[in-house]
C-alpha positions as CSV (number, residue, x, y, z in Angstrom):
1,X,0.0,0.0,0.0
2,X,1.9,3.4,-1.2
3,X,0.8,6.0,1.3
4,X,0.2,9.7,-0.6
5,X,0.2,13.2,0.2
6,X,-2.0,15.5,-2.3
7,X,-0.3,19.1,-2.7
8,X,-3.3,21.2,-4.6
9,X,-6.0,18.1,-4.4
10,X,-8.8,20.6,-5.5
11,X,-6.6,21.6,-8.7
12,X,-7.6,19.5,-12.0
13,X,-4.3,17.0,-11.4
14,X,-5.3,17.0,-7.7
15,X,-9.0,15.3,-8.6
16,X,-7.7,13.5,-11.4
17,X,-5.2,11.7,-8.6
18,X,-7.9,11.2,-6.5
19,X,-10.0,9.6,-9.0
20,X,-6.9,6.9,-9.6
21,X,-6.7,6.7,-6.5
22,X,-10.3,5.7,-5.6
23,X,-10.6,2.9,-8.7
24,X,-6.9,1.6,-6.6
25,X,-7.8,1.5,-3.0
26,X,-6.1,-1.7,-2.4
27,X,-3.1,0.3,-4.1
28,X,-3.1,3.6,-2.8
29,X,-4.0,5.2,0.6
30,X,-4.3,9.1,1.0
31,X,-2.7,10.2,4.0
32,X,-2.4,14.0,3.6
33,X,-4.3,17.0,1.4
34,X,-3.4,20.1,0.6
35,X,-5.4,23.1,-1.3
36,X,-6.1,26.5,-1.7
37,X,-9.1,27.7,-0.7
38,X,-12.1,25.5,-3.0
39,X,-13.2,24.4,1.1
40,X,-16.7,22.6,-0.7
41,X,-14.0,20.1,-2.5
42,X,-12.1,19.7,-0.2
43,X,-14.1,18.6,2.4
44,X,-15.9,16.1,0.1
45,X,-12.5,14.7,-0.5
46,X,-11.8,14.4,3.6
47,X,-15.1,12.4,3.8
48,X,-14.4,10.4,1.4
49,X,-11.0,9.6,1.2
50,X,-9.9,9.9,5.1
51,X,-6.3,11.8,5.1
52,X,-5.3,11.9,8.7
53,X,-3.8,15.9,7.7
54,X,-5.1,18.6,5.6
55,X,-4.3,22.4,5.0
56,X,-5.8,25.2,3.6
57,X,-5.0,28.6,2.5
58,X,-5.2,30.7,6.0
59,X,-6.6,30.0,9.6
60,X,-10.2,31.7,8.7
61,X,-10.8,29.0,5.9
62,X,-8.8,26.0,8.7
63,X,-12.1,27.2,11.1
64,X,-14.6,26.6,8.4
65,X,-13.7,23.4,7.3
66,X,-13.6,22.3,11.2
67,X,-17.1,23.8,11.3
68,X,-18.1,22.0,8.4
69,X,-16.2,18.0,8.8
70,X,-17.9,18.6,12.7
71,X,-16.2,16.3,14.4
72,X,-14.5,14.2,11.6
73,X,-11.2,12.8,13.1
74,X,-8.6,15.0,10.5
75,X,-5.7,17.2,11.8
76,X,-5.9,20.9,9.9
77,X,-3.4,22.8,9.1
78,X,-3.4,26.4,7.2
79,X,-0.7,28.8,5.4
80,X,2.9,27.9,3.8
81,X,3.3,25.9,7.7
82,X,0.5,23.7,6.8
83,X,1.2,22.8,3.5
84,X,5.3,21.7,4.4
85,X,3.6,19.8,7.0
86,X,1.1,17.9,4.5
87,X,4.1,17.0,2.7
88,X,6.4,15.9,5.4
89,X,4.2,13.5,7.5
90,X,6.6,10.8,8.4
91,X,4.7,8.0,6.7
92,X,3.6,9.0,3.7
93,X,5.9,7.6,0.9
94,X,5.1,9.7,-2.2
95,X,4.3,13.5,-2.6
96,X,2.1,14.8,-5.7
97,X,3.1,18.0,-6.1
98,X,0.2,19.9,-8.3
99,X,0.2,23.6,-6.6
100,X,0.0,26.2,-9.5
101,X,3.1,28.3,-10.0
102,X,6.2,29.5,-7.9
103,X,4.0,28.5,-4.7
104,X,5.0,24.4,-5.0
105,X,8.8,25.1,-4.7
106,X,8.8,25.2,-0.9
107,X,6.8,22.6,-0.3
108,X,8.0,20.3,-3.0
109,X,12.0,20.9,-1.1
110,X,10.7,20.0,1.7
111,X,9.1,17.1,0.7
112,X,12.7,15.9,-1.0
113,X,14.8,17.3,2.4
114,X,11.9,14.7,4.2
115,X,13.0,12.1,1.6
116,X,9.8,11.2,-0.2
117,X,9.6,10.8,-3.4
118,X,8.1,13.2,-5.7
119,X,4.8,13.2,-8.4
120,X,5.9,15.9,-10.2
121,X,3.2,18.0,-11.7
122,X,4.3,21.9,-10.4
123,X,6.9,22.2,-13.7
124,X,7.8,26.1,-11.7
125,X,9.8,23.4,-9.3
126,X,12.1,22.9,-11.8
127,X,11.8,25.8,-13.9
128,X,12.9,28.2,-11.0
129,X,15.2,25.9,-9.5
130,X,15.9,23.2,-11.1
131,X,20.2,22.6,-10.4
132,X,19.2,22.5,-6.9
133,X,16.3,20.8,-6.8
134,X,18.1,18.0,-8.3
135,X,21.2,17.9,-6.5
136,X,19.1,18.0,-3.3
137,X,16.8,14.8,-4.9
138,X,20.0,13.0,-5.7
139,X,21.7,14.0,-1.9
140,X,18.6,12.6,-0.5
141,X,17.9,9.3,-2.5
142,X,14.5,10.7,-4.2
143,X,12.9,9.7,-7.3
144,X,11.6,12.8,-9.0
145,X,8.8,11.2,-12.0
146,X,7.2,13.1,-14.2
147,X,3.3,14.2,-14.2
148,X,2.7,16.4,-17.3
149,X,1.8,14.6,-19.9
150,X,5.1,15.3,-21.9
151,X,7.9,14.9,-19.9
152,X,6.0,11.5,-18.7
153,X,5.8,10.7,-22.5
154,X,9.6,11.6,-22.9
155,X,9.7,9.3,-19.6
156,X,8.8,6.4,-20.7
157,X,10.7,6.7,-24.1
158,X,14.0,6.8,-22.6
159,X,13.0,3.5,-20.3
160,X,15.8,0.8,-21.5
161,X,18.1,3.6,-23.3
162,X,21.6,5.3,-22.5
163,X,21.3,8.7,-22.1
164,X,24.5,9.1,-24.2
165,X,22.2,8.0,-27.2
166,X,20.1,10.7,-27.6
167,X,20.1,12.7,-30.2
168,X,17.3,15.0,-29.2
169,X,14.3,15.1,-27.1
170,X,10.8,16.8,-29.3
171,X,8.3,18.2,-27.2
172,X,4.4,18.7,-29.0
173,X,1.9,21.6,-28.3
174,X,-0.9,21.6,-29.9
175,X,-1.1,25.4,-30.4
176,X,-4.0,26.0,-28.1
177,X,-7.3,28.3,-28.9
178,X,-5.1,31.1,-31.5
179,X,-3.2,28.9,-33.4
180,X,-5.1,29.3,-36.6
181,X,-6.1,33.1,-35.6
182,X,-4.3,36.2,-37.4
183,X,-1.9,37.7,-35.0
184,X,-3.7,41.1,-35.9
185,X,-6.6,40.0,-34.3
186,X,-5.0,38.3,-30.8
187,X,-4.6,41.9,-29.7
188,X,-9.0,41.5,-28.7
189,X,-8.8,38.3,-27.4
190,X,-10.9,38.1,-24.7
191,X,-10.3,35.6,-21.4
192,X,-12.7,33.3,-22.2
193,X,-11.8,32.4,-25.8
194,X,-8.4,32.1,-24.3
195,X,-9.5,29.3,-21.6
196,X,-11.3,27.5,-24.7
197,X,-8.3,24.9,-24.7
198,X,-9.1,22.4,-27.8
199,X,-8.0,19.9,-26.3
200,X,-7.0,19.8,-22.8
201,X,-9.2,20.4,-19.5
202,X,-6.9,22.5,-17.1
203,X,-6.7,25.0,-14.9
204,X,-6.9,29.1,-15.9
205,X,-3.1,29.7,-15.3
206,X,-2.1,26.8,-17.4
207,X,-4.5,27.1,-20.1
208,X,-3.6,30.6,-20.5
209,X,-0.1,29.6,-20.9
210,X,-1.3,26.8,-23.7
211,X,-2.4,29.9,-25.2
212,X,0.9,32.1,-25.5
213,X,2.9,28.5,-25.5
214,X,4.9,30.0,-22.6
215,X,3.8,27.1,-20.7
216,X,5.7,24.7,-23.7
217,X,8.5,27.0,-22.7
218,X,7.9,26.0,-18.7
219,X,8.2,22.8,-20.3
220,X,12.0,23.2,-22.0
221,X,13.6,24.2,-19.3
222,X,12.0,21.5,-16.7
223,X,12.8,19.0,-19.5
224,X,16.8,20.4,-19.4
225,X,17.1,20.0,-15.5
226,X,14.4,16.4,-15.2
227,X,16.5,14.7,-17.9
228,X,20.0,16.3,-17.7
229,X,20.0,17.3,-21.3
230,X,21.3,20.8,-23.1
231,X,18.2,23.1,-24.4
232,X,20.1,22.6,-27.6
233,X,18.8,19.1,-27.8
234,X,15.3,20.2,-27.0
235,X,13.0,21.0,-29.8
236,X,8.8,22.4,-30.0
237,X,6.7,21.4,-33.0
238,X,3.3,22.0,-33.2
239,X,1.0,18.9,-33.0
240,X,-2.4,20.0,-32.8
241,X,-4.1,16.6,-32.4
242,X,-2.9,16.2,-29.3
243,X,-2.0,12.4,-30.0
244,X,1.7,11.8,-30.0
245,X,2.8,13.5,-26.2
246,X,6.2,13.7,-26.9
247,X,9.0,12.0,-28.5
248,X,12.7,11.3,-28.2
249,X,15.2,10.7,-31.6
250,X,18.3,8.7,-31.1
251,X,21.9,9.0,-32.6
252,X,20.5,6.2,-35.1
253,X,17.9,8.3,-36.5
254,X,15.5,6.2,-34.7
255,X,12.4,8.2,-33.4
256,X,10.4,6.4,-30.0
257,X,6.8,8.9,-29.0
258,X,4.5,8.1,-26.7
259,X,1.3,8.2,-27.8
260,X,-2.7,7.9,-25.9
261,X,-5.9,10.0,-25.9
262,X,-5.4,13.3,-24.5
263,X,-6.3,12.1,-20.3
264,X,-4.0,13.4,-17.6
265,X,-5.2,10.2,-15.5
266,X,-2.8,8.1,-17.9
267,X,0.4,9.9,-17.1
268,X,-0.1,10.4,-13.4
269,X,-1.2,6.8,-13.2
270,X,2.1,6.0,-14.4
271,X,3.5,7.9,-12.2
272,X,2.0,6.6,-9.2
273,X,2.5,3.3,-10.4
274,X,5.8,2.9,-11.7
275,X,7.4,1.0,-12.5
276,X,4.2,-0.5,-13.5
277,X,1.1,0.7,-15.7
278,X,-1.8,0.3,-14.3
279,X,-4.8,-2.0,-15.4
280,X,-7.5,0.7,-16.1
281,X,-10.6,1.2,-18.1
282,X,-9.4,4.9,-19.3
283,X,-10.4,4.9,-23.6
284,X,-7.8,3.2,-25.7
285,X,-6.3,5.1,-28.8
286,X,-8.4,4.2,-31.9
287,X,-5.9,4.4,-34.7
288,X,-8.5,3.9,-37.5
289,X,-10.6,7.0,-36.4
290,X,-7.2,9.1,-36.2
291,X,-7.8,11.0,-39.6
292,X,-3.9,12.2,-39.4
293,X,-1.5,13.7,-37.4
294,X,0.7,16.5,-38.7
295,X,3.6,18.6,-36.9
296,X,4.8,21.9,-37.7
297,X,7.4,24.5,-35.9
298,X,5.6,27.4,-33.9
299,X,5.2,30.6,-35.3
300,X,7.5,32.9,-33.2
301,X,6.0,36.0,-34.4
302,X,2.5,34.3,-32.9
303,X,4.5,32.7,-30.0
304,X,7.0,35.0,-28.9
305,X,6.7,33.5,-24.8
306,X,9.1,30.7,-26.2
307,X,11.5,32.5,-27.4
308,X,11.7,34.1,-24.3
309,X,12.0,31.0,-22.5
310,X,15.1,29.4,-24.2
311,X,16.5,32.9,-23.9
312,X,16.1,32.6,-20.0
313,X,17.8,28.7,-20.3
314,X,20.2,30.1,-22.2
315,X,21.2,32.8,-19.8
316,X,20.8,30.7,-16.1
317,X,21.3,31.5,-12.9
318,X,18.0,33.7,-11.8
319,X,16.8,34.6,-14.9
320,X,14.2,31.5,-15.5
321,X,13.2,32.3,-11.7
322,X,12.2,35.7,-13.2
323,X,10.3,34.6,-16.9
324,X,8.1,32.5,-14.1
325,X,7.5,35.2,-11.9
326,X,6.7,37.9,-14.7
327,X,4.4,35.5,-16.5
328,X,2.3,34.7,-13.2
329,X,1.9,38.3,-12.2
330,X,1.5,39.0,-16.1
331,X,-1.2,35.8,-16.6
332,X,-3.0,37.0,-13.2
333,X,-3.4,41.0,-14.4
334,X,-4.7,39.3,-17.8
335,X,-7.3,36.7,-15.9
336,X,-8.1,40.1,-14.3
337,X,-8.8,42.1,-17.2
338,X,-6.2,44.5,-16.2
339,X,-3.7,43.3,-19.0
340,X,-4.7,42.1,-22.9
341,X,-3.3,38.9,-23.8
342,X,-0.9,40.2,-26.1
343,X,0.6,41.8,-23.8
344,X,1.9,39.5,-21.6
345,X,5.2,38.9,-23.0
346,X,5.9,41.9,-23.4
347,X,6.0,42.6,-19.5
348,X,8.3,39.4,-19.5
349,X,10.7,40.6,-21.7
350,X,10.6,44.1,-20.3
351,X,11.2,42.6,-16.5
352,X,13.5,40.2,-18.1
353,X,15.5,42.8,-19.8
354,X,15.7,44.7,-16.6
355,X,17.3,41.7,-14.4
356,X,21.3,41.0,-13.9
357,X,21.3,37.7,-13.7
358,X,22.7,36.1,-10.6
359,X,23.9,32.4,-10.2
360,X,22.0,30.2,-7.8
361,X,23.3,28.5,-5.0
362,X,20.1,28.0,-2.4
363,X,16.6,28.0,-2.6
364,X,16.8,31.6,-1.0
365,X,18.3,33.0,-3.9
366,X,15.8,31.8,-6.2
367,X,13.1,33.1,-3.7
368,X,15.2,36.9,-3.6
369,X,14.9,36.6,-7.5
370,X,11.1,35.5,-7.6
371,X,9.9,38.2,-5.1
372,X,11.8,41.0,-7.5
373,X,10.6,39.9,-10.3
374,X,7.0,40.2,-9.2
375,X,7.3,43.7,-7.7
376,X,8.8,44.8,-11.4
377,X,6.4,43.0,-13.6
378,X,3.7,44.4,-11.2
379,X,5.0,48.7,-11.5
380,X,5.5,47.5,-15.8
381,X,1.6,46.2,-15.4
């Protein structure tokens, strides 16, 4: 029995974990939950899947969820305390780490400096910190595995192969809601025609970055630090059927994708699984209904978030610590109406372009460099 802790349970990964969970109960036990502030959820997910420890957001949303579970035997914690506590109960032996954004980093350390291994679904872990994340995973004997659908593809291609092989790694996208729409016209796009995801149910934050593809460029740089390999191995195309997740061509000329019907269930499965893959009833790929699949490179001048992404790899130390923190405050102003969505890159590149970039040696400096990103992108917004 492999004894979880949920960080961001009421997220879309967080229910979709549960939902695994519940068809594997002689598999999995949930021993700790963590979310925000959705208190409704999570209290239908205390009742029904008994953690002994949960957190919230603050103390005055801890009281109402006490007031609500009664006298329901859980232990409830709130704030940035309560969370490191969910994922550092001594017997819990994995930690799903699904909080949104910069937020996961602390919790998702402490999880490692506790020795559990790691679900990863927070790619900002890695994206902001990823040298020393890993070092501290490899200090402490933890197995970091992939959640997102295409680093677990790129995952379970390299299974049996030497690293030493690889040619390149070939992430997809599938362009999101403005792939086919003129650039002229992206200047009026409104918020909810940019959370019409074609094919992927997901959060606001990471369905707005679908849309810009800054969240493919989250996805470079956690792929460079996950599977130790230079950016200039890592390549984008465009896939818009959402089929193939990911591929990885060898020194042969060999090509190995994964490929599966767009469902975060299979890849966090895997996750919680492997070595194995589970048994499950999820829908097979139908190849004869697949009319075709067709790649293409992105369109910079439509895309310009990746760009700035590679740039940030490129340069190290703090700066991919500030491209996350400038495209949260820049993706929250937007989600706000305060910001069009063509503008968010732009207050990237300006903060961006107004950072001296600093090396990394502790989780402290990437917070220093996180915190000054935010108060600049926030006086550019």
């Amino acid at each position: 029995m492999k004894k979880l802790a949920i960080l961001g349970s009421t997220g879309s990964i967080g229910v979709n974990t549960l939902d695994i969970i519940e068809r594997f109960r002689d598999r999995f036990a949930v021993v700790g939950l963590s979310a925000g502030n959705n208190v409704r959820l999570l209290r239908e997910q205390v009742l029904k899947f008994a953690p002994r420890t949960v957190s919230v957001l603050n103390e005055s949303l801890a009281h109402r969820l006490r007031e609500e579970l009664g006298p329901h035997p859980v232990e409830i914690l709130h704030g940035d305390k309560g969370v490191i506590g969910v994922a550092t109960l001594p017997e819990i032996d994995m930690v799903v780490s699904a909080i949104v954004g910069a937020a996961g980093l602390a919790p998702t350390v402490s999880a490692i400096r506790a020795c559990k291994d790691v679900a990863l679904a927070n790619k900002e872990t890695l994206v902001i910190a990823g040298r020393v994340v890993m070092e501290l995973a490899k200090e402490n004997g933890v197995t970091i595995l992939p959640v997102d659908s295409e680093h677990s593809a790129i995952f379970q291609s390299l299974v049996g192969h030497k690293k030493k092989n690889v040619k390149r790694i070939i992430l997809t996208a599938s362009g999101g809601p403005f792939l086919n729409r003129p650039y002229e016209e992206l200047k009026d796009a409104t918020v909810q025609e940019t959370l019409k995801h074609p094919v992927w149910q997901m959060g606001e934050k990471i369905t707005v970055d679908s849309a810009s593809l800054m969240n493919k460029g989250l996805e470079v740089i956690e792929a460079r630090w996950l599977f130790d390999i230079p950016h200039e191995k890592i390549d984008v195309y465009i896939h818009p059927q959402g089929i193939v997740h990911s591929m990885v061509e060898y020194v042969d000329g060999s090509v190995i994708a994964q490929m599966g019907v767009p469902d975060m269930r299979g890849p966090i499965s895997y996750a919680l699984a492997y070595p194995e893959h589970l048994r499950t009833d999820f829908p097979s790929l139908n190849f004869l209904e697949i009319d075709r699949l067709t790649f293409d490179l992105p369109d910079e001048k439509r895309f310009p978030a990746l760009r700035l992404a590679y740039k940030a790899l490129e340069q190290g130390g703090t700066m991919p610590a500030v491209l996350n923190a400038a495209n949260e405050v820049a993706v929250t102003s937007f989600l706000r109406k305060e910001l069009s969505f063509i503008r968010i890159p732009d207050i990237i590149k300006q903060t961006m372009n107004c950072h001296k970039v600093e090396e990394i040696h502790t989780i402290d400096d990437v917070l220093k460099a996180d915190q000054w990103a935010r108060r600049k992108a926030k006086e550019l917004v």
